[in-house]
C-alpha positions, -999 to 999 in steps of 0.1 A, spaced: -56 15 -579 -19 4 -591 6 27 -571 -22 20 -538 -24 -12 -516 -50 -39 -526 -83 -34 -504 -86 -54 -476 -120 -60 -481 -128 -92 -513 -121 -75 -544 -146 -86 -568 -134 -96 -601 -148 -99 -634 -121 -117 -655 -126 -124 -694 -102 -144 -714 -117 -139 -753 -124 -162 -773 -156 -167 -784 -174 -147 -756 -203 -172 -739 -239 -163 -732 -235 -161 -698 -223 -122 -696 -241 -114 -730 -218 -111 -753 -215 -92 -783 -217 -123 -812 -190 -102 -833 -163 -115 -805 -163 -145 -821 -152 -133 -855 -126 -111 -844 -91 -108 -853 -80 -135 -821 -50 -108 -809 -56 -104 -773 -71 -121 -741 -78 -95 -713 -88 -91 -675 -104 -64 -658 -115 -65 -618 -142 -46 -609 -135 -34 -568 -168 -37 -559 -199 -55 -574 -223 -39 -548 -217 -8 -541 -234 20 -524 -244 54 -539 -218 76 -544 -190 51 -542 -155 52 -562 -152 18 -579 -118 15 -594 -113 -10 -628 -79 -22 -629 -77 -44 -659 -52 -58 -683 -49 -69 -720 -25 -94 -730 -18 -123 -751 -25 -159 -740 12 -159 -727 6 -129 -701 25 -107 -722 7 -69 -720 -4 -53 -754 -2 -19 -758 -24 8 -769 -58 -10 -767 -89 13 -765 -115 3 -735 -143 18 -729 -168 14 -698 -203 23 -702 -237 20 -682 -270 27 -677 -264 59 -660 -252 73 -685 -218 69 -674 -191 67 -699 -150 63 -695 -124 55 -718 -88 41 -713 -61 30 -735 -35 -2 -720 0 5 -713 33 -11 -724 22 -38 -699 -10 -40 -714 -27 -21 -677 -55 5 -680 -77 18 -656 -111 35 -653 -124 50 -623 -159 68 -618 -187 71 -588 -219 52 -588 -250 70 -591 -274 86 -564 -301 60 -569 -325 41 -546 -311 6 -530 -316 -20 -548 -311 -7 -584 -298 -27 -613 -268 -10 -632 -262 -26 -670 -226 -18 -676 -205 -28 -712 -169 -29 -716 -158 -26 -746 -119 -29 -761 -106 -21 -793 -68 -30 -810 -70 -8 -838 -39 -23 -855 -51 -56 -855 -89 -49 -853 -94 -71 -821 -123 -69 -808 -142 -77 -776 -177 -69 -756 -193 -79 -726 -220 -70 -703 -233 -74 -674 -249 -58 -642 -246 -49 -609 -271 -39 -581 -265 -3 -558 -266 -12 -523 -274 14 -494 -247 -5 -472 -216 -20 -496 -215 -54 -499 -183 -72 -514 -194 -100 -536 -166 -125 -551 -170 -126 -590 -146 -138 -612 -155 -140 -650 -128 -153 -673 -119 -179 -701 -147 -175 -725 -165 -155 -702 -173 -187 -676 -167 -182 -642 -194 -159 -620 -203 -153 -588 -192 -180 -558 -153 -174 -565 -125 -164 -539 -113 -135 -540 -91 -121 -511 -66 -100 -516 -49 -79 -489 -18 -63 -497 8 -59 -523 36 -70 -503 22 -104 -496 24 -131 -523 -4 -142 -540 -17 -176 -548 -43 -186 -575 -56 -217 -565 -72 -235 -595 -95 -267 -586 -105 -293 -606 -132 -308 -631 -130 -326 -660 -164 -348 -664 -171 -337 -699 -152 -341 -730 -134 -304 -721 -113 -292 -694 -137 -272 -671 -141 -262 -639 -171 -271 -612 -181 -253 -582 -150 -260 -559 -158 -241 -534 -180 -263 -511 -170 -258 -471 -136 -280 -473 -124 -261 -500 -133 -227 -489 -115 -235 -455 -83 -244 -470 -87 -213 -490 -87 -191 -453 -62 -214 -444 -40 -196 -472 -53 -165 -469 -48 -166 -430 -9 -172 -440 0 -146 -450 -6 -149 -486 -32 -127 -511 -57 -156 -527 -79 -158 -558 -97 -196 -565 -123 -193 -596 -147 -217 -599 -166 -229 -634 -137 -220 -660 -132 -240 -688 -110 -248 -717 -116 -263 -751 -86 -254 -762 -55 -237 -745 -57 -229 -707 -43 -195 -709 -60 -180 -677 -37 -185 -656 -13 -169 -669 -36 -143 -675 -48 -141 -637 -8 -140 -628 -2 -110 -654 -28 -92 -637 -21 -95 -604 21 -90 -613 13 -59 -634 -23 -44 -618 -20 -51 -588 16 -49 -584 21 -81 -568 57 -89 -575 56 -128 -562 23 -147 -578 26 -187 -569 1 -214 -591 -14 -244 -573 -35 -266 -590 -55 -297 -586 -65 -324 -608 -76 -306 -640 -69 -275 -623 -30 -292 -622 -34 -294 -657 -39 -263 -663 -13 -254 -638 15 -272 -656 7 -261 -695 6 -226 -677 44 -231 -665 58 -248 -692 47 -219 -713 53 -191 -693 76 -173 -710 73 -143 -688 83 -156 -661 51 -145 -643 50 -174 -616 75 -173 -588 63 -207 -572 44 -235 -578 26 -267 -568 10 -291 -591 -13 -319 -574 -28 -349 -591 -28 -338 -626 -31 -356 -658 10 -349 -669 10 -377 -694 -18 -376 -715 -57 -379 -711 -82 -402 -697 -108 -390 -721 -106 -400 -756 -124 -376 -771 -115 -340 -754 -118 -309 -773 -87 -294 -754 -57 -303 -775 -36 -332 -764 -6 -315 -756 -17 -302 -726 -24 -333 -711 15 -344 -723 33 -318 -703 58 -339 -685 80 -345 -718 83 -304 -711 91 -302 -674 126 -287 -684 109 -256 -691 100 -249 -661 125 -230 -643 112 -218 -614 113 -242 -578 82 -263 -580 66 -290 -557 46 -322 -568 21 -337 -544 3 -368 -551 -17 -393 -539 2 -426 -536 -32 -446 -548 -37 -419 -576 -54 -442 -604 -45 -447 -641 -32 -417 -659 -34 -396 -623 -9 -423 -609 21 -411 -592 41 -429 -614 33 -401 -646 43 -373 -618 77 -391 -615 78 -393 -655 78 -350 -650 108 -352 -627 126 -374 -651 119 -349 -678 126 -318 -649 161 -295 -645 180 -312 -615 170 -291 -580 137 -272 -591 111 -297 -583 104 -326 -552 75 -350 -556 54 -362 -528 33 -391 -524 11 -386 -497 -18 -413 -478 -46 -404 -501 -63 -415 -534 -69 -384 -554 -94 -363 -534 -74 -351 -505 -97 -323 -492 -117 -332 -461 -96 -364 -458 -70 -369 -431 -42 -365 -452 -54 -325 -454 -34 -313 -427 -1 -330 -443 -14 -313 -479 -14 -281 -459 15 -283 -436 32 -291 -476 21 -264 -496 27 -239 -467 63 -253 -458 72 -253 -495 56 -216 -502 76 -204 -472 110 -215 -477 107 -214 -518 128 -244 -526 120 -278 -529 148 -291 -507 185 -300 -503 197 -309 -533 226 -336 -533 254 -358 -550 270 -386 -550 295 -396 -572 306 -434 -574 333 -450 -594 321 -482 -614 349 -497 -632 363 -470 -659 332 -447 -651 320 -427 -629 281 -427 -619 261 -400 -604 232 -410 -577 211 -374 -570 188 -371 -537 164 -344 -533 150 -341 -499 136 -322 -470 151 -342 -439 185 -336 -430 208 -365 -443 241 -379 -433 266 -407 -439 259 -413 -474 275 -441 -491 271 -468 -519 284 -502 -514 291 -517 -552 297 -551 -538 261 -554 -527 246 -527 -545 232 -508 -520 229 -473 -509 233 -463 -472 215 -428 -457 215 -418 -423 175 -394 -418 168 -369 -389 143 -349 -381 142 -329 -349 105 -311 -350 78 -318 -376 58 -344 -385 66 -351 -427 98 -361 -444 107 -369 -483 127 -385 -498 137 -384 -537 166 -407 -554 175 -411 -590 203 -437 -592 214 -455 -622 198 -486 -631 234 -501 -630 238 -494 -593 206 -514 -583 198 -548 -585 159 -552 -595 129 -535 -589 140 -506 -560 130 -513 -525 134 -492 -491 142 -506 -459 147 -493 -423 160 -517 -398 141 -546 -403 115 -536 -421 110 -533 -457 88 -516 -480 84 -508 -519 82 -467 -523 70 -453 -559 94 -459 -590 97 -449 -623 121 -464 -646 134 -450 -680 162 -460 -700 190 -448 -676 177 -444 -641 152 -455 -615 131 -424 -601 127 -434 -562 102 -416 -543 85 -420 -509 82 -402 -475 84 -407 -437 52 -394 -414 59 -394 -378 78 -388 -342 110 -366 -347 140 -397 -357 172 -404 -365 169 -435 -392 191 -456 -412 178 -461 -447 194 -486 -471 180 -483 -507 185 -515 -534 172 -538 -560 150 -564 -552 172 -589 -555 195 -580 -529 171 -568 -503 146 -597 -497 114 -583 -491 97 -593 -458 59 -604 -451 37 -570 -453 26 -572 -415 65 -557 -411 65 -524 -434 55 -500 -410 80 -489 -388 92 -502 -361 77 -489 -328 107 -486 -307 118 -458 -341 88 -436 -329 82 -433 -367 51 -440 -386 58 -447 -424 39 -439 -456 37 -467 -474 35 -459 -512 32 -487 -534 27 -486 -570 28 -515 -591 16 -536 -559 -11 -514 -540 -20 -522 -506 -43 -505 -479 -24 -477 -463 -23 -477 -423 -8 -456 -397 8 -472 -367 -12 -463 -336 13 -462 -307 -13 -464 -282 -30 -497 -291 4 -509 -312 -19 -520 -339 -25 -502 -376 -54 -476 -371 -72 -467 -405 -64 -431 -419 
């Protein structure tokens, strides 16, 4: 199954990352005193299959870092008798092949796999079974860390010359990063939405971590090197984010091409006593490892340690031009929400073009110094000057089609007078800031008609702020304006042009 294009049809995956192997596939209790060498993946191409049918196991063994181990012994065996062996490549690949047996519909098959490092005496077992089927039927399965996971995941991958993208959700309710059943109607329909453009998909449901969360780099080392998918992109949400951004900061293999982290913990964690090690809550003090273009999107009411405020404290941390951040009209749960289709219209814009925008500088003399102001955006921008007598900074936005704009400043704390604050024409508003010892981190975003706008950005104390009915935009602009207020949260509202009154989201 390498060197031939990924069935169309749901591959069904069975993906174990070792550890101490759970009851849930039946694990073989001497997992959990073996030499800890290895985690490995193995997908199964069909979990229903017909008599007589070819099932193809493309697997991989690596370390928690993606990176392949060579010369592990597997071994497949089942209740038919039916016994293959395989030993993992320099990339840590092996495959088994056989046919399923001539037996009646409907008949269970017990299977093991078993692997084997004899140079560090590694070991690993599962089990598990599958059921022969007179007509084949393609049921998602995805087992990995620990052996959690099962049957309910997404699984859809077409071709190797698409992209893939492993979507990882959320859940963290116990004291453990972990994974609930994502997959509800909303979740599966942004899923197609991905799938549907153009891009190969895999979303498990039920992981969990008590200590490192090292499947996804596992997932990506399996799809890069099995499946032969050169471009694998990460997206994940809430603790699925978190898991997202350890994976990156720590992927020395450079297995991820892409990647979006949404509403994740970057900055420590909200529960006190979690099993899974602190530091991959803290991951924004690492951003700088990350190399690869990367998007943040965030909801501008985000609470606590979700708030958008500890996703600017990552782009503080971050190399200049590999990441944007995006505060968007929601609080947290975004799917099924109007704010979806700007999520959407995001995360396919940014996997498309594969940067996180135009990257710009502006240097400005300040008495024997020079100071540099940085803008990352998406919007085309013009006419961009500081005036140090009143300490503000001009920008001239257009947009000819499309409905979303950002904007991201970081200007010295020198150049600004007070708190930042945003305004356009008349109107003013206060957009998401982080401060740190040097610079303000400005962030906030334009949602609307296709506009030409002049933006002046300053402190507080030379831009009075005007009475709150004002913020949104002025109608005559044709712009609607996302609001995004941190320290001072207010009710978002879009600008209905039809009644000229705010209109709830």
């Amino acid at each position: 199954m390498r060197n031939a294009p990924v069935r169309s049809a749901y591959l069904i995956a069975l993906v174990i990352v070792v550890g101490i192997l759970g009851s849930r596939l039946g694990a073989i209790p001497e997992a959990s005193a073996a030499v800890n060498c290895c985690h490995h993946a193995f997908v199964l191409s069909d979990i229903q299959p017909h008599p007589g049918e070819l099932v193809v196991v493309t697997g991989i063994v690596t370390d928690q870092y993606g990176t392949g181990q060579l010369g592990v012994q597997v071994t497949y065996s089942d209740t038919t008798l039916t016994s293959k062996n395989a030993t993992s490549d320099s990339r840590g690949v092996f495959q088994i092949a056989f046919t399923t047996p001539q037996t009646p519909s409907g008949s269970v098959v017990s299977f093991t796999l078993s692997m084997h490092d004899a140079m560090t005496g590694w070991r690993a077992t599962a089990t598990d079974s599958y059921a022969i089927n007179q007509v084949s039927g393609d049921v998602p399965v995805l087992y990995f860390d620990q052996a959690t996971g099962g049957r309910g995941a997404y699984v859809r991958l077409e071709s190797p010359s698409l992209p893939a993208v492993i979507y990882i959700g959320g859940g963290y309710e116990l004291d453990f990063l972990h994974g609930v059943n994502q997959l509800d109607a909303a979740t599966t329909a942004f899923l197609d939405f991905l799938s549907n453009s153009g891009f190969n998909v895999l979303a498990p449901v039920r992981w969990f971590s008590p200590d490192y969360p090292s499947f996804p780099l596992v997932l990506g080392a399996l799809l890069k090197y099995g499946f032969l998918i050169t471009r694998v992109y990460l997206l994940g949400w809430s603790a699925g984010g978190v898991a997202a951004a350890w994976a990156l900061t720590n992927d020395v293999n450079r297995i991820f091409s892409l990647a979006v982290i949404m509403d994740a913990e970057l900055d420590g964690p909200s529960e006190a006593n979690t099993r899974t090690p602190t530091s991959v809550f803290t991951t924004a003090q690492s951003a700088g490892k990350v190399t690869i273009p990367h998007l943040l999107i965030w909801g501008e009411n985000d609470p606590g340690n979700f708030s958008v405020q500890k996703a600017a404290k990552w782009v503080a941390h971050a190399s200049p031009g590999t990441v944007r951040l995006d505060a968007l009209p929601y609080s947290h749960a975004w799917l099924g929400t109007n704010a979806e289709r700007l999520v959407r219209e995001d995360i396919a814009t940014f996997f498309a073009t594969g940067f996180p925008g135009t990257n710009m500088a502006l240097d400005t003399p300040l008495g024997n110094y020079t100071e540099r102001i940085r803008i990352v955006t998406n919007l085309r921008l013009s006419n961009i000057t500081y005036d140090p007598s009143v300490k503000i900074l001009n920008v001239t936005a257009s947009a000819t089609s499309g409905d979303f704009g950002s904007i991201n400043i970081i200007v010295p704390v020198t150049l600004f007078a007070g708190e930042p604050i945003v305004m356009l024409g008349s109107n003013v508003l206060r957009p998401a800031v982080y401060e740190d010892a040097g610079n303000y981190y400005v962030f906030f975003t334009l949602i609307g008609m296709p506009y030409t706008q002049v933006i002046l950005v300053g402190g507080e104390d030379t831009i009075p702020e005007v009475p709150s009915a004002l913020v949104l935009i002025a109608l005559t602009l044709g712009v609607t304006l996302c609001a995004v207020r941190v320290k001072r949260p207010r009710a978002f509202a879009f600008f209905d042009a039809a009644t000229q009154r705010p209109a709830r989201p």
